[in-house]
Each structure stands twice: as structure tokens, then as C-alpha cells.
C-alpha positions in Angstrom: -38.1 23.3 24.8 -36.0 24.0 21.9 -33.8 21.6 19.7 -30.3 23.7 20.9 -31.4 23.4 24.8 -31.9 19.6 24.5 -29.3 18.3 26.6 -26.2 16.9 24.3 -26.1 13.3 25.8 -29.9 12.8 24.8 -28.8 14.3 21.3 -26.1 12.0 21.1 -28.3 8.7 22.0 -31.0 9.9 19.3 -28.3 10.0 16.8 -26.9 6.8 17.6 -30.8 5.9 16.2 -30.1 7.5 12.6 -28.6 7.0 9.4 -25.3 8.3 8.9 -26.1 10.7 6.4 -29.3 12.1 8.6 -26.5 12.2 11.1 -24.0 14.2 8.9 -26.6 16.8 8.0 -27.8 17.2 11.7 -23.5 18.5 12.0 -24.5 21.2 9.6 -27.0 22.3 11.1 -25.1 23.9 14.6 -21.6 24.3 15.6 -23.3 22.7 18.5 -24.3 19.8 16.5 -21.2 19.5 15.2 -19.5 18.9 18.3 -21.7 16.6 19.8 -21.4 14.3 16.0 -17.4 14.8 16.3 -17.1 12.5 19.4 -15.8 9.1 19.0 -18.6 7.4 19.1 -20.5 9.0 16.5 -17.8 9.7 14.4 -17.3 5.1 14.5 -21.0 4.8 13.8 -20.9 6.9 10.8 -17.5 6.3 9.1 -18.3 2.7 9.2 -21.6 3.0 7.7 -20.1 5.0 5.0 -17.4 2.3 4.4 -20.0 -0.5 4.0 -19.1 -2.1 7.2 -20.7 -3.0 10.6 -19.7 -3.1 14.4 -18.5 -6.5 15.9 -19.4 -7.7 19.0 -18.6 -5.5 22.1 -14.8 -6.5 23.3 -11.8 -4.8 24.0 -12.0 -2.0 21.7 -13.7 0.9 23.0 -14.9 3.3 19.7 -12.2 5.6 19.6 -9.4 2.5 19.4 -12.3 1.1 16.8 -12.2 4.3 14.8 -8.5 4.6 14.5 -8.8 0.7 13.3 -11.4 1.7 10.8 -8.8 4.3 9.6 -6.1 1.7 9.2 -8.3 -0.7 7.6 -9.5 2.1 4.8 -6.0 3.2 4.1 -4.2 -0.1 4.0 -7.0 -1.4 1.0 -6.5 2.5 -0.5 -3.3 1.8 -0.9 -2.5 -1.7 -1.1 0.8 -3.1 -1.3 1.8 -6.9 -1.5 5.1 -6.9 -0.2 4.0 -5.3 2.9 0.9 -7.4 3.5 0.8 -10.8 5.4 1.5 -13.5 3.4 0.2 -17.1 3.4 0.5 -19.8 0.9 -1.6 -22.7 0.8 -0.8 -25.5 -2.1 -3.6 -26.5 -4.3 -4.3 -30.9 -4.0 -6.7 -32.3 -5.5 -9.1 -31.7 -8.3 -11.3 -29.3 -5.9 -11.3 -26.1 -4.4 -13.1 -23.4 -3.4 -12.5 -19.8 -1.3 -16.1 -18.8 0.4 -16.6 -16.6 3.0 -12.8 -15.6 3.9 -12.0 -19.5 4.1 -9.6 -21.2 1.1 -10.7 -24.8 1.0 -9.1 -27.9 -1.2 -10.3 -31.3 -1.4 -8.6 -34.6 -2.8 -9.9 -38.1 -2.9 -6.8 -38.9 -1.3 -6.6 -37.2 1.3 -10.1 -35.1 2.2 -10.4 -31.8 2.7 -7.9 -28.9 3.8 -9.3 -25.5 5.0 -7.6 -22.5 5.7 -9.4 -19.2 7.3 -8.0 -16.2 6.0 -5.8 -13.7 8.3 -6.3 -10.4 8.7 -3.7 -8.7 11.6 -5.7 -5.3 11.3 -9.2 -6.8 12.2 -6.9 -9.4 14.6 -8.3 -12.0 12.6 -6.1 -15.3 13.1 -4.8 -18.0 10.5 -6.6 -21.4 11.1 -5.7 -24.6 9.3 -7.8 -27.6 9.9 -8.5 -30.7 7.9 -11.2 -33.6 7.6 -10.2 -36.9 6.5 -12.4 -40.0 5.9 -15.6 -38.3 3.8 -17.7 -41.3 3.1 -19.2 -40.2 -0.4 -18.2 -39.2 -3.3 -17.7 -35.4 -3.9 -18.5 -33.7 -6.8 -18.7 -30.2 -5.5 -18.9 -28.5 -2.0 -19.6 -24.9 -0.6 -19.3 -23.7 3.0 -20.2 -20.9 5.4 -18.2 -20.4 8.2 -20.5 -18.5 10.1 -22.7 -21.7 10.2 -20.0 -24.1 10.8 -21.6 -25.6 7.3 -19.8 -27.4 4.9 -22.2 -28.5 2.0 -21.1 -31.7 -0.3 -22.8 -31.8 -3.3 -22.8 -35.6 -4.9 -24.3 -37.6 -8.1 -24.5 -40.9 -7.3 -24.8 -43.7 -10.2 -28.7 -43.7 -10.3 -28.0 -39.6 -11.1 -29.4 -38.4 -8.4 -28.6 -35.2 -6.3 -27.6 -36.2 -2.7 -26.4 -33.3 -0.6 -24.5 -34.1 2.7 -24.7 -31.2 5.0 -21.6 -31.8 7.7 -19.7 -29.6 10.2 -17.3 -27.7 8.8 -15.1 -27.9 11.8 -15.7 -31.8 12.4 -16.3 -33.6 9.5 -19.9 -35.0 11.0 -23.5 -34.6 10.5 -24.0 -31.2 11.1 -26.0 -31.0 15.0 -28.9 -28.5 13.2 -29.8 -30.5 10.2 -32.5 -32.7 10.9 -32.4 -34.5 7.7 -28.0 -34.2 7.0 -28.7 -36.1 4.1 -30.8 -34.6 1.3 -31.8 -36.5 -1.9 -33.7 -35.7 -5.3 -34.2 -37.5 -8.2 -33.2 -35.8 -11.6 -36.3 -34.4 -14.2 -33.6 -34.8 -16.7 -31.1 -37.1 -15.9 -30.1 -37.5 -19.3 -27.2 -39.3 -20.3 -24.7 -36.6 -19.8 -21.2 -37.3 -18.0 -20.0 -34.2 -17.7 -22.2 -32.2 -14.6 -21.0 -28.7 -13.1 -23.0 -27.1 -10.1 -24.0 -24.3 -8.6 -24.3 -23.8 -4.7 -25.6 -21.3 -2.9 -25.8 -20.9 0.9 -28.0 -18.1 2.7 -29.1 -18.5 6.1 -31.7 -21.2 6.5 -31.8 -22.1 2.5 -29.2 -23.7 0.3 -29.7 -24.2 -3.1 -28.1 -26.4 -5.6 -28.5 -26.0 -9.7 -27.2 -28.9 -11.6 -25.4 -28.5 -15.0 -25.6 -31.7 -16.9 -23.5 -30.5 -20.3 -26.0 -29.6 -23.4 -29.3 -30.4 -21.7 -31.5 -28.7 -19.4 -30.1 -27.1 -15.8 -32.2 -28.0 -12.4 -32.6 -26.5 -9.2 -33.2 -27.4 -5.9 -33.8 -24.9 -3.1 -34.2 -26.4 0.5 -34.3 -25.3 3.9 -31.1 -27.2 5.1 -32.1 -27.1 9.3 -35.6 -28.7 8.6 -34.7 -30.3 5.2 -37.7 -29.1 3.4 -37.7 -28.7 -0.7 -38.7 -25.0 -0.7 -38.1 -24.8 -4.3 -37.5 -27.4 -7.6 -37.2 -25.4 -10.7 -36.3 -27.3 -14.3 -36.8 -24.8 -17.3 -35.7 -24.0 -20.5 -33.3 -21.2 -20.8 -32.7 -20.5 -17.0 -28.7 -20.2 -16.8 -27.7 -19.3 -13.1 -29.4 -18.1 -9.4 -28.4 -16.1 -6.4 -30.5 -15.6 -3.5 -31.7 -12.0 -3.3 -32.8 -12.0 0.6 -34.4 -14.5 2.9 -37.3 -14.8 1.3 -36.3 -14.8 -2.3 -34.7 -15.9 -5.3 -32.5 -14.2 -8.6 -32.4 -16.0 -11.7 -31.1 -15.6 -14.9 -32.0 -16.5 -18.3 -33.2 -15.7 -21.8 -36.8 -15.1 -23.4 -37.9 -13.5 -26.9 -34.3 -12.6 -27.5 -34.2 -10.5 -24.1 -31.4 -11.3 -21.4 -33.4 -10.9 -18.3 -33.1 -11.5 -14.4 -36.4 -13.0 -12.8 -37.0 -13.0 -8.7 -39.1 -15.4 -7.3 -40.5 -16.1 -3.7 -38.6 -19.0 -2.4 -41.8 -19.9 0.0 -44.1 -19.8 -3.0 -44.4 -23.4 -4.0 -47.5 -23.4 -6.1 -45.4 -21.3 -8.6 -42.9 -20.7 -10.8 -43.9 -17.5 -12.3 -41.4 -14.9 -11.2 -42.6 -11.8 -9.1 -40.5 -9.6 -11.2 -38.9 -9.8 -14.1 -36.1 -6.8 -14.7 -35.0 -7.3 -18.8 -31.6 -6.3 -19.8 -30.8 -4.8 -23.4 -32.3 -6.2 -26.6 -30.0 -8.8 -27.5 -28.4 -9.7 -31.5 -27.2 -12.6 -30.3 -29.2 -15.8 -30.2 -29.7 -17.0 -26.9 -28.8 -20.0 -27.6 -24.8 -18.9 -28.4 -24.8 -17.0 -24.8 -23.9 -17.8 -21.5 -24.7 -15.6 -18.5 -24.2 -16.2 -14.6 -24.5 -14.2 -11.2 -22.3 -13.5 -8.9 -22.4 -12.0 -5.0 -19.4 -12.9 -3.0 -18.7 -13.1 -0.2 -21.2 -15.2 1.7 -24.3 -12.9 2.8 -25.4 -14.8 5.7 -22.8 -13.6 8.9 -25.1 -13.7 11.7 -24.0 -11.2 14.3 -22.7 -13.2 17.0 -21.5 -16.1 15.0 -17.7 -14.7 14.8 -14.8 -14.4 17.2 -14.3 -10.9 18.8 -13.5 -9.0 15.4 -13.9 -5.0 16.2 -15.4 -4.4 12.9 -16.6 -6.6 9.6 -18.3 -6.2 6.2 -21.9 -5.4 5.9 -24.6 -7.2 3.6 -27.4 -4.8 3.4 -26.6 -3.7 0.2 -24.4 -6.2 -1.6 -22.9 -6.5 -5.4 -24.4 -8.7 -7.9 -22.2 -9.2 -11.0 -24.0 -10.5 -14.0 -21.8 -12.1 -16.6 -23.0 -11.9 -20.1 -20.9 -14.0 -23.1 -21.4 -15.1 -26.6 -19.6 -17.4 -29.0 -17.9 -15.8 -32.6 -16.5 -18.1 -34.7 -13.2 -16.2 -34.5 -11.5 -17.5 -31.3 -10.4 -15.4 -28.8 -13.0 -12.4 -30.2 -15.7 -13.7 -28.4 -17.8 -10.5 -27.0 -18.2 -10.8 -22.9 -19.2 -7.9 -20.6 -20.3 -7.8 -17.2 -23.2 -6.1 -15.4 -22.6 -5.3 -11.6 -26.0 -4.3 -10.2 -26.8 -3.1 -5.9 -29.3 -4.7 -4.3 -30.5 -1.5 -3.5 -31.1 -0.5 -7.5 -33.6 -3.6 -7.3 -35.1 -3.0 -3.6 -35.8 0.6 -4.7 -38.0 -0.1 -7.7 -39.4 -3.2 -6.0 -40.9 -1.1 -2.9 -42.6 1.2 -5.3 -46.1 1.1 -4.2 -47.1 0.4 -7.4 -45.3 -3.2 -7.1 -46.9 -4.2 -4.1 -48.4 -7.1 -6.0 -48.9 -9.3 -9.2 -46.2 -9.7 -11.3 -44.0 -7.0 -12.7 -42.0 -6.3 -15.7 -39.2 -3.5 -15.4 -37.9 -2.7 -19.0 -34.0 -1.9 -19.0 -35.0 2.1 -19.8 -36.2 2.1 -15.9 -33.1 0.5 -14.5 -30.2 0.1 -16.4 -28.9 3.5 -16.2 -28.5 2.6 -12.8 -26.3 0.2 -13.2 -22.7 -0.1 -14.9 -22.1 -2.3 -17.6 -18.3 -3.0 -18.9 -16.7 -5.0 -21.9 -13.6 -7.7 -20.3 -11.4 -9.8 -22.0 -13.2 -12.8 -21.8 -15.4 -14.2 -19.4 -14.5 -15.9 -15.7 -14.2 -19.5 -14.8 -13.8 -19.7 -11.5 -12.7 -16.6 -10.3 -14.6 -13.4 -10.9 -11.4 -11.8 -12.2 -10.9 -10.3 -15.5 -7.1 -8.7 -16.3 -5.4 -8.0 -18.9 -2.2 -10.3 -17.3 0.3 -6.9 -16.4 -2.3 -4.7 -14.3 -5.1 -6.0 -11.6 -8.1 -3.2 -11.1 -10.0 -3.5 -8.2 -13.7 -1.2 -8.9 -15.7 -0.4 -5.7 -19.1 0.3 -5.4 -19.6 1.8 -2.3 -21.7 4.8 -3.1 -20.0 7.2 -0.3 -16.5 6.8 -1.7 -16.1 9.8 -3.2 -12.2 10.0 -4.0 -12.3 12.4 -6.5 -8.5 10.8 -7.7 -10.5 7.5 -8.5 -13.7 7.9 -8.7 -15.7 7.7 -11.9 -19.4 8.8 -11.8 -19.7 9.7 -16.2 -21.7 7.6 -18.3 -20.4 5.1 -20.2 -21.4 3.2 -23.5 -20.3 0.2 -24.9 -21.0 -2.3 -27.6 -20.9 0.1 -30.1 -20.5 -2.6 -32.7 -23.5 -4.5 -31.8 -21.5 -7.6 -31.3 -24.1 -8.4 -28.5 -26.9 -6.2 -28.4 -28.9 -4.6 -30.9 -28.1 -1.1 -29.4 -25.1 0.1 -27.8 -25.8 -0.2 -23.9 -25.4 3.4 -21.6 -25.1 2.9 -17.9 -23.8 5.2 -15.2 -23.3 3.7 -11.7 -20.4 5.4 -9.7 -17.7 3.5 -9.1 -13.8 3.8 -7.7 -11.0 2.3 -9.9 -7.9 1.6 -8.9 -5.2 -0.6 -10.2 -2.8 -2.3 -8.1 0.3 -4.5 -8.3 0.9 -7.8 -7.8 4.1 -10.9 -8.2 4.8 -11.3 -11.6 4.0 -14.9 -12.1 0.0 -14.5 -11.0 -2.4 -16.3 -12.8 -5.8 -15.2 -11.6 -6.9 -13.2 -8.7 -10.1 -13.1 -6.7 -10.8 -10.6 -3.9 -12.0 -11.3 -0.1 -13.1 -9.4 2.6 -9.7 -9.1 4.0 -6.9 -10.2 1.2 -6.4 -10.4 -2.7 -6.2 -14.8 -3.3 -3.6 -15.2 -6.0 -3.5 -18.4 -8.3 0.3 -19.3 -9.8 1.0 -19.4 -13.4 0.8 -23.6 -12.8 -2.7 -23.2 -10.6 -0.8 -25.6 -8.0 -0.5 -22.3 -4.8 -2.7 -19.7 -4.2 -1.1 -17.1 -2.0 -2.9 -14.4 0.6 -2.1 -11.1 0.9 -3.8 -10.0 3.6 -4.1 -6.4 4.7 
């Protein structure tokens, strides 16, 4: 039997098996083919793939109603226009707040906590307000993942010690999975700091929390929040902010020998600390000591399939954006140099799998990776919001490799810091990207970008509002 006599309907099942691209060049290979990859079905499966999105649960959308959604959905962030979009403004109380996972969330002493799940009226995505009153310790921080119906509170009691309180984020109580909802570790380094920031990070079955006590040492704790094992406890020098790369492991950053690095370690390896692999970043002229750097992957990676109302279509995590802020102090103020590096998961997967990396510990040296990447100088480094503008035009750069807008798209390589104002050589990267600039009310502040809206913050930081697409 030949591959044209195959019946079409067993063709059609095979490709539903495939990548898209395997599935694009199997169209080129007959008008046949082509025909039998044009139908609805296959046409949903691969333009979603392409966008960096995934099917939803089966519903009332059958593919070619999910395809012409898909369409809408492309075109409406292609050309995105606030005072078309939905719009929903929710004020700002209290001293905390946080947007995670298409959910804006603001917390007061006063009056607890007031969440409020995006809308999007092209993925018939609903507003939803709720609230929880009465929280019976103090917050210093929280985090939350819908998907899990987790809402993390992060709190330093007077001893200075780490207590985390893992709730429902619909209910306000103990949250029904976690055998231990209350988690506790004492401080290495207490110190005799007042002023403590954190970082929380939730992925799956971990969370992980690194404490910031001002001018000493930062500590983190990784756990695995159903069971309330301590995977992980980390307190070193120079380490200056984490993301979880998968499951099963870690990113960190920090500095050694004058190198900016990123370091991945096995979350399940207790016995050590010493990273699996080690990718360094450009030869730095700065003292480490006068740098900051942090990471960055939003939104939440950790959707399980089933876990969300009937949505015909959402984002996919399999290959995700890290953003790596680098910044460094100049006694000048306001010329303080500040870039960022955004990095796929894929760049690292790919020279991770290599079967020479299969085991020991490896160092990748920038030559081997960077010009993978794309580094660019901003303004000034982020607080909270991953946003960087120059306060009369917002830019929005995508990374999905199959957007190949020839209008936006820019694929040359690019160099910056010419002037060694951080590095001791000027830094040449060339990851693909789309730019495209967009508009927005006059009197925004700050933006940040979700999976279905651009959040923006008012001149006075009181309102964000939604523009949802």
C-alpha cells in the first residue's frame, strides 16, 4: 500500500498525532495532503500550536467555531485598541497587591483581601469579584494560582521566622489539599533587619518563598505545599532571585568571579546545593556587589487541563519566557545602566538534552547560548511590574517563534553596551521577536500584560484598569 491510497480519515487521525510543523510540511507534499490538512480540524490544531496556545476542554465549540475564535483572538491582540476593549476598573486599598495568573488581587489590614478574575468576552471568560475578610495573621506578602484554588500568605512573625499559610483562594480556609496549611522555618540569618521583601513562586506541587531581609543575605525555602515537605533551603552569598524551570527543577540567579550567571538545580536533590548547570552571562565591569538581577516568567505555569471553566482555547506553557533583569548603580542618578535578557525555555532544554549533559555538572559559557537569546538596554529597571516605557509609547515584543509578520518582526542581531557601562564587552544577541507599539489613556502610570488584557496603574497608583480583548 502506498502513502496516496491510505484512506484520508486514517491520514487525518495520524496527523492529529504530529507537530504542527510536521503537519504543514506533510500539506506540501500532495494536493491530496493539502486537502485533507485544510479541514477544520487540522487547520485548529495547527494554528493554535503556532500561536502558543492549547485546546480547552471539549464544550460547545466544535473546531471550526474554535478556529474562527482563534482568528478573532490573534487579530484583536494584533491590533489592539483600548477604547474598544472591555473595560474594568478595580481601586487599589491597602498597602498590597498583586495580579497572578489573570486574577488582580488587593489586600488591606482593614478590610482583607479583594480579588478580581480577569474578563475576556472573546475566550467567554466572565468577571468575578469575591472577597475574604477576617485573615487571622499578619500579611506581609501573598501569591495565588487560580487553577489550584491557592492563595499563599507569606508572614514574619516577631521571633523572624517564615510562616506560610496556604488557604483557599475562593474561601478564605485551610486549603482541603494541604496537609500541613501552616508551614514554618526558622531564619539562618535573621539578622536585625526591618525592612524584608519576598519572593513567591507557585508551580504545581512546589511553592517557594525567598526572603529579602535589606543588606544581608537572601534565603529560600522550596516546599511541596500538598504534603508540606522542605524540598529545598538554600542561604548563599550572592544568589539574587529564583524561578522554577519545570517540575523537577529550579533557576537561580546570581554572581561569581565577576560573571552574572543563571544556575538550575534539582529541586528533589537534597544532599546538594551544587547546581546541575550553570549557563554564565557576559563578563561583567561592574562589581557584583553594585548589581541587582531578578527573573521573571509570568503568567503562572502550572494550569492543569481540567482545572478551568469551559474556555475554548487558553495559553500554553511548554515553552515559556524568562526575563532576566540585570541593573547597576552610577553615581549619576537617573544614568544608572539596566538591560534585560528574555531567554525560552526551549534555548535552555535544547542544550540541556545534549547527550553530552546527561550528567555531572555543566558549565555553558555565554559564546554557546547567548546569541540565542535577546538582550535590550530600558530605561531603568522594574519594580513591580515588568514594564519598561518611555511614559508616551507602550511596546509589547513577542516571542512566539512562528510569528512571522514581516511588518513587525525583527530577526537582525543586535548589540548593545557599547560603552561598557556593564560588561566588559559589548553583548550581541539575535532571538526573533515582534514589536509593536500600542496606545494607551494618557494618564497611565505602569502597565503589565496578562493572558487576556493590558493592567494599567494611574498616575496616583490608587486604580488599575483592564482592557481586555
Amino acid at each position: 500500500m502506498s502513502l496516496q491510497t491510505i484512506p484520508p480519515e486514517i491520514i487525518e487521525t495520524i496527523c492529529h498525532c504530529l507537530d504542527a510543523i510536521t503537519i504543514l510540511k506533510l500539506a506540501q507534499v500532495s494536493r491530496q495532503f493539502r486537502r485533507i490538512v485544510q479541514s477544520s480540524a487540522l487547520q485548529y490544531k495547527t494554528q493554535l500550536e503556532l500561536a502558543g496556545l492549547r485546546d480547552g476542554p471539549v464544550g460547545n465549540f466544535g473546531s471550526a467555531a474554535r478556529l474562527d475564535l482563534l482568528k478573532a483572538y490573534q487579530t484583536a491582540w494584533a491590533a489592539f485598541d483600548w477604547s474598544q476593549s472591555t473595560q474594568t476598573t478595580v481601586p487599589l486599598h491597602g498597602h498590597l497587591w498583586e495580579i497572578v495568573g489573570n486574577v488582580v488581587a488587593t489586600y488591606s489590614a482593614e478590610t482583607g483581601f479583594e480579588f478580581n478574575r480577569i474578563p475576556s468576552p472573546l475566550r467567554h471568560v466572565a468577571h468575578e469579584q469575591w472577597s475574604i475578610t477576617g485573615v487571622s495573621c499578619d500579611v506581609n506578602d501573598f501569591s495565588m494560582d487560580l487553577s489550584l484554588d491557592l492563595l499563599l500568605l507569606v508572614e514574619l512573625n516577631s521571633s523572624k521566622s517564615l510562616v506560610v499559610h496556604l488557604l483557599s483562594l475562593k474561601t478564605g480556609r485551610p486549603h482541603p489539599l494541604a496537609r500541613q496549611p501552616r508551614l514554618s522555618a526558622e531564619l539562618d540569618s535573621p539578622g536585625p533587619s526591618l525592612s524584608y521583601s519576598f519572593q513567591i513562586r507557585i508551580f504545581g506541587e512546589h511553592i517557594g518563598v525567598m526572603t529579602e531581609p535589606e543588606d544581608e543575605m537572601l534565603e529560600l525555602h522550596v516546599w511541596e505545599w500538598k504534603t508540606g515537605l522542605l524540598k529545598k533551603h538554600i542561604c548563599q552569598d550572592h544568589i539574587t532571585s529564583f524561578a522554577f524551570l519545570d517540575h523537577r527543577r529550579l533557576l537561580l540567579s546570581g554572581f561569581a568571579d565577576l560573571r552574572a550567571e543563571l544556575r538550575i538545580l534539582e529541586i528533589n536533590d537534597c544532599q546538594t546545593d551544587t547546581p546541575s548547570f550553570t549557563f554564565l552571562l557576559p563578563e561583567l565591569s561592574l562589581d557584583p556587589y553594585d548589581m541587582d538581577m531578578t527573573i521573571q516568567t509570568e503568567p503562572a505555569p502550572s494550569w492543569p487541563v481540567n482545572a478551568r471553566p469551559a474556555e475554548p482555547l487558553a495559553t500554553s506553557h511548554d515553552d515559556r519566557l524568562f526575563v532576566v533583569s540585570l541593573g547597576g548603580w552610577d553615581s549619576i542618578p537617573g544614568h544608572e545602566p539596566a538591560f534585560m535578557l528574555c531567554v525560552q525555555l526551549s534555548t535552555m532544554l535544547n542544550l540541556m538534552d545534549e547527550p553530552v549533559n546527561r550528567a555531572g555538572h555543566h558549565t555553558i559559557s555565554w559564546e554557546q547560548w547567548g546569541l540565542s537569546t535577546r538582550m535590550l538596554r530600558v530605561p531603568s529597571l522594574p519594580d513591580t511590574w515588568v514594564c519598561y516605557t518611555d511614559k508616551t509609547q507602550w511596546k509589547i515584543l513577542d516571542f512566539n517563534l512562528f510569528d512571522l509578520d514581516p511588518e513587525y518582526r525583527i530577526k537582525h542581531e543586535k548589540t548593545v553596551d557599547k560603552k561598557h557601562r556593564m560588561f566588559v564587552q559589548p553583548v550581541t544577541t539575535s532571538a526573533p521577536f515582534t514589536l509593536r507599539s500600542i496606545s494607551l489613556p494618557p494618564s497611565t502610570h505602569a502597565v503589565m500584560l496578562t493572558e487576556d488584557a493590558i493592567v494599567a496603574v494611574s498616575e496616583d497608583e490608587d486604580v488599575v484598569t483592564i482592557f481586555s480583548i
